[in-house]
C-alpha positions in Angstrom: 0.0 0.0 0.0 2.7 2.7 0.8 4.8 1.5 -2.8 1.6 1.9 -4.1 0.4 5.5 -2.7 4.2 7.1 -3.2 3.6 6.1 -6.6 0.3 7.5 -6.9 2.1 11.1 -4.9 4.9 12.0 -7.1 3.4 11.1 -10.4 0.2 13.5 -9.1 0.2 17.1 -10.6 -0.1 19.7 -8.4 1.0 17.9 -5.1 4.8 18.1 -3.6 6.8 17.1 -6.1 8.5 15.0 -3.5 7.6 14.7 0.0 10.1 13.2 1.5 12.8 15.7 0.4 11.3 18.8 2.1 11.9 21.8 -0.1 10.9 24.9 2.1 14.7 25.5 3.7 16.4 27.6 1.6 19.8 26.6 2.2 19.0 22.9 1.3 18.6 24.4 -2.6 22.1 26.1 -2.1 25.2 24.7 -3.1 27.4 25.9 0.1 31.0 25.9 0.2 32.8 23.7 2.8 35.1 25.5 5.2 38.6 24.6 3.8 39.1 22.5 7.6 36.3 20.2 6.0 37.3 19.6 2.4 39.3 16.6 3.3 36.4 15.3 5.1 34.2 12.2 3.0 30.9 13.8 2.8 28.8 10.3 2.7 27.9 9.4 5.5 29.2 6.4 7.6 28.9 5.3 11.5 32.2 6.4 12.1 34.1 9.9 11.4 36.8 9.6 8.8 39.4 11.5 10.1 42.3 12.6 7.4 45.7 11.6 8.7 46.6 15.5 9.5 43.9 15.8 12.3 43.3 14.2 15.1 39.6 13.8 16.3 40.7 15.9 19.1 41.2 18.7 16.8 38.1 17.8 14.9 35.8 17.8 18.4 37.5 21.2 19.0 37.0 23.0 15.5 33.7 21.7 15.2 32.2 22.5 18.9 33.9 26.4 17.4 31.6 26.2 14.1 28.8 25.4 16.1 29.1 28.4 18.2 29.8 30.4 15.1 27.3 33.6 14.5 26.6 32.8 10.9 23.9 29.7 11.0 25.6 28.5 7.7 28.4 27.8 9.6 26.6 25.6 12.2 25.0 23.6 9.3 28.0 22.8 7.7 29.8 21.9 11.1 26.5 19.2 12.0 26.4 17.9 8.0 30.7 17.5 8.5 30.7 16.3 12.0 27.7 14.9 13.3 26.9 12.9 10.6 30.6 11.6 10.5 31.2 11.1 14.5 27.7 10.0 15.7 27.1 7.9 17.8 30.1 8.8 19.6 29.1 12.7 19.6 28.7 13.6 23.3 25.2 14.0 24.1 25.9 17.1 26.0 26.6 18.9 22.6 23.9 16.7 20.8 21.8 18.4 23.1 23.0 21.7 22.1 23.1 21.5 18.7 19.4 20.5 18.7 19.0 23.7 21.0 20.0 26.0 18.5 18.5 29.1 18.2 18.0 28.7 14.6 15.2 26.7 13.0 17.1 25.5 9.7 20.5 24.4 12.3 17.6 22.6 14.5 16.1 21.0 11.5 19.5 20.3 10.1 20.4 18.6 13.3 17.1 16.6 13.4 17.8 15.5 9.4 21.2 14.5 10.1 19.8 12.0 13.2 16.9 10.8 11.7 19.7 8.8 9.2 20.5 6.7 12.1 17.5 5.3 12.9 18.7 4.8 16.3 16.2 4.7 19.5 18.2 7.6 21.3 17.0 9.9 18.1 13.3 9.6 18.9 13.0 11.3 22.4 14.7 14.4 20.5 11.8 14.1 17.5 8.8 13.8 20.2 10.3 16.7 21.9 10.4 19.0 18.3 7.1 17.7 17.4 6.5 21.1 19.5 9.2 23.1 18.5 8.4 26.9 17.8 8.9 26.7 14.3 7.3 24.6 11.5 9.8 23.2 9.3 11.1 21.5 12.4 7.9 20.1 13.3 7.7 19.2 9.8 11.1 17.2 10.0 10.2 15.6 13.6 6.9 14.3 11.7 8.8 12.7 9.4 11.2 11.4 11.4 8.7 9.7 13.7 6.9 8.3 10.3 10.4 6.9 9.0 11.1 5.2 12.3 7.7 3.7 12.3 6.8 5.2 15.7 3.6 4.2 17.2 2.4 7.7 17.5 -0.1 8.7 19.6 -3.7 9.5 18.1 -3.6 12.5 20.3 -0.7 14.3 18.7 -2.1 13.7 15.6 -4.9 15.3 16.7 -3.5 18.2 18.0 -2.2 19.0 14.7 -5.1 19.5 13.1 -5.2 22.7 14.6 -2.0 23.9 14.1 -1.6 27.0 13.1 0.8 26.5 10.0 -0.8 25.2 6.6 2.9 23.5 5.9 2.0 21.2 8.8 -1.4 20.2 8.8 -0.7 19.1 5.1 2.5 17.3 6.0 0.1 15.3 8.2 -2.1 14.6 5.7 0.3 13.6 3.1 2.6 10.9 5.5 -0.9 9.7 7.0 -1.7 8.3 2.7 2.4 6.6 3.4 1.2 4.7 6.2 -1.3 2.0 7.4 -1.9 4.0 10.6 -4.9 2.7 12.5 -7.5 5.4 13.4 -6.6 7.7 9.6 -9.8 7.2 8.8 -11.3 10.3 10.9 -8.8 12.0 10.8 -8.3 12.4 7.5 -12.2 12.7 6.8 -11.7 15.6 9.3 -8.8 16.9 7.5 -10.8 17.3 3.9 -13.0 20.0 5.6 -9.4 22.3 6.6 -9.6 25.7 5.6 -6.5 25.7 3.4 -7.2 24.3 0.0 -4.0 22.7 -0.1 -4.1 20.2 3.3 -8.1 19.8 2.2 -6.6 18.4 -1.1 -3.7 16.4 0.5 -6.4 15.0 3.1 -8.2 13.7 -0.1 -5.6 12.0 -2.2 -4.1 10.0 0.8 -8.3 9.1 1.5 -9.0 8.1 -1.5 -5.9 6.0 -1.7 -6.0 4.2 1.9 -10.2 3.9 1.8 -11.3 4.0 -1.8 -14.7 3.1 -0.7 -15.1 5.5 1.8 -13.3 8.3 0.2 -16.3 8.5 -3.0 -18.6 10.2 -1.2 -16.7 12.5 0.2 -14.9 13.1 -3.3 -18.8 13.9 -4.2 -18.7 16.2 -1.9 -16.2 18.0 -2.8 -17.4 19.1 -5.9 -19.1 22.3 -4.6 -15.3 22.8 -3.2 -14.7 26.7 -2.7 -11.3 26.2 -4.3 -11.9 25.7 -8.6 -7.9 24.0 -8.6 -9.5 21.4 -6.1 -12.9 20.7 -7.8 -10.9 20.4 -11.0 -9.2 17.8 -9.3 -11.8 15.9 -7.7 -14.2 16.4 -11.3 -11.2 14.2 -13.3 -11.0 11.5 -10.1 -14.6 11.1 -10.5 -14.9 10.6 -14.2 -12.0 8.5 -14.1 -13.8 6.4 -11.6 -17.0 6.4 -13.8 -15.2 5.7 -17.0 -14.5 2.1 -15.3 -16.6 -1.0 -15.7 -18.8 -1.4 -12.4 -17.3 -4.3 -10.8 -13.9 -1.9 -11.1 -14.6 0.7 -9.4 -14.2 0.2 -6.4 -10.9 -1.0 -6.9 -9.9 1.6 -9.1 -8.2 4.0 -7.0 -5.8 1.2 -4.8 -4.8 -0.3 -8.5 -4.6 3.1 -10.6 -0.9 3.2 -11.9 
């Protein structure tokens, strides 16, 4: 089901071009250069730091616990993407804690990407706690994190972000719910196809329709009268293409589409 509904996402126009490679940090578009005390560094990633022959991880610890305290967040995003990914898990929590403290949203949300490729348990106190963080790319990245690692998340904090106050968000929510077999969706996302931004409305639709065909048709019917012409557009062609099927198909139509 999830093979089937990324398909289904990426090859939709209109929706996120790709959802799992959040766009809306501006310097993950921007080619930065690396501080010349990184450029012998590997930049894949590994579980342990690759130190070149002219540093000791001393030094490295040192330099890189400077970058982090630098004033230019740029810095402190290159220091996490050099060191952290390189060093963990041997990074001392003290300054794992601090870099995840940041005062920045993009370092915090660096820091959070950078984890998240672990997939180790002591990440997902860190992504519960940024689940609340002030700022919503972050909460966007903790989502995700806790969706990747397969978290049993709680129906409540699902819940509580159908209220939240950024758009970015509540369709996040929508889109990873339509990646998942989640128990309890279901109302939620029937509750998410009456938001007020077009956008999550449309999001809460296309992961509906694709998790509970039958349920999601009259609520697609609905949706006709849709405030938004973009949306009704939408929901007018996933209609007729429903239609345009032989009976005994339809129902089946939008879990085998593709």
């Amino acid at each position: 089901m999830a093979d089937r509904f990324r398909l289904f996402y990426l090859k939709s126009t209109g929706l996120e071009k790709s959802d799992f490679n959040e766009s809306f940090s501006s310097h993950e578009n921007k080619k930065m250069a690396a501080p010349s005390r990184y450029e012998s560094i590997p930049t894949s990633s590994s579980s342990e730091y690759n130190i070149p022959k002219t540093f000791s991880s001393e030094a490295i610890l040192k330099q890189a616990k400077a970058d982090l305290k630098h004033s230019d967040p740029k810095v402190r995003i290159l220091a996490i993407k050099y060191y952290l990914e390189k060093s963990y898990p041997s990074i001392p929590m003290s300054l794992l804690q601090e870099i995840l403290s940041d005062r920045d949203p993009d370092v915090r949300a660096q820091a959070l990407r950078s984890l998240i490729k672990f997939r180790s348990s002591i990440v997902s106190p860190f992504l519960k706690k940024h689940l609340k963080d002030s700022d919503p790319k972050v909460r966007i990245v903790a989502l995700r994190g806790m969706f990747q690692y397969q978290e049993k998340i709680d129906l409540n904090i699902l819940l509580q972000f159908l209220s939240d106050e950024s758009s970015l968000v509540r369709r996040k929510v929508a889109t990873l719910l339509g990646w998942t077999q989640m128990e309890s969706a279901l109302p939620i996302l029937m509750e998410m196809t009456r938001d007020q931004d077009s956008m999550v409305r449309r999001a809460a639709l296309f992961s509906l329709a694709t998790l509970y065909p039958d349920e999601s048709e009259s609520r697609l019917m609905e949706a006709m009268a849709d405030s938004d012409p973009s949306l009704r557009k939408w929901v007018k062609m996933t209609l007729e293409k429903i239609v345009a099927r032989p009976l005994k198909r339809r129902t089946a139509f939008l879990t085998n589409r593709g």
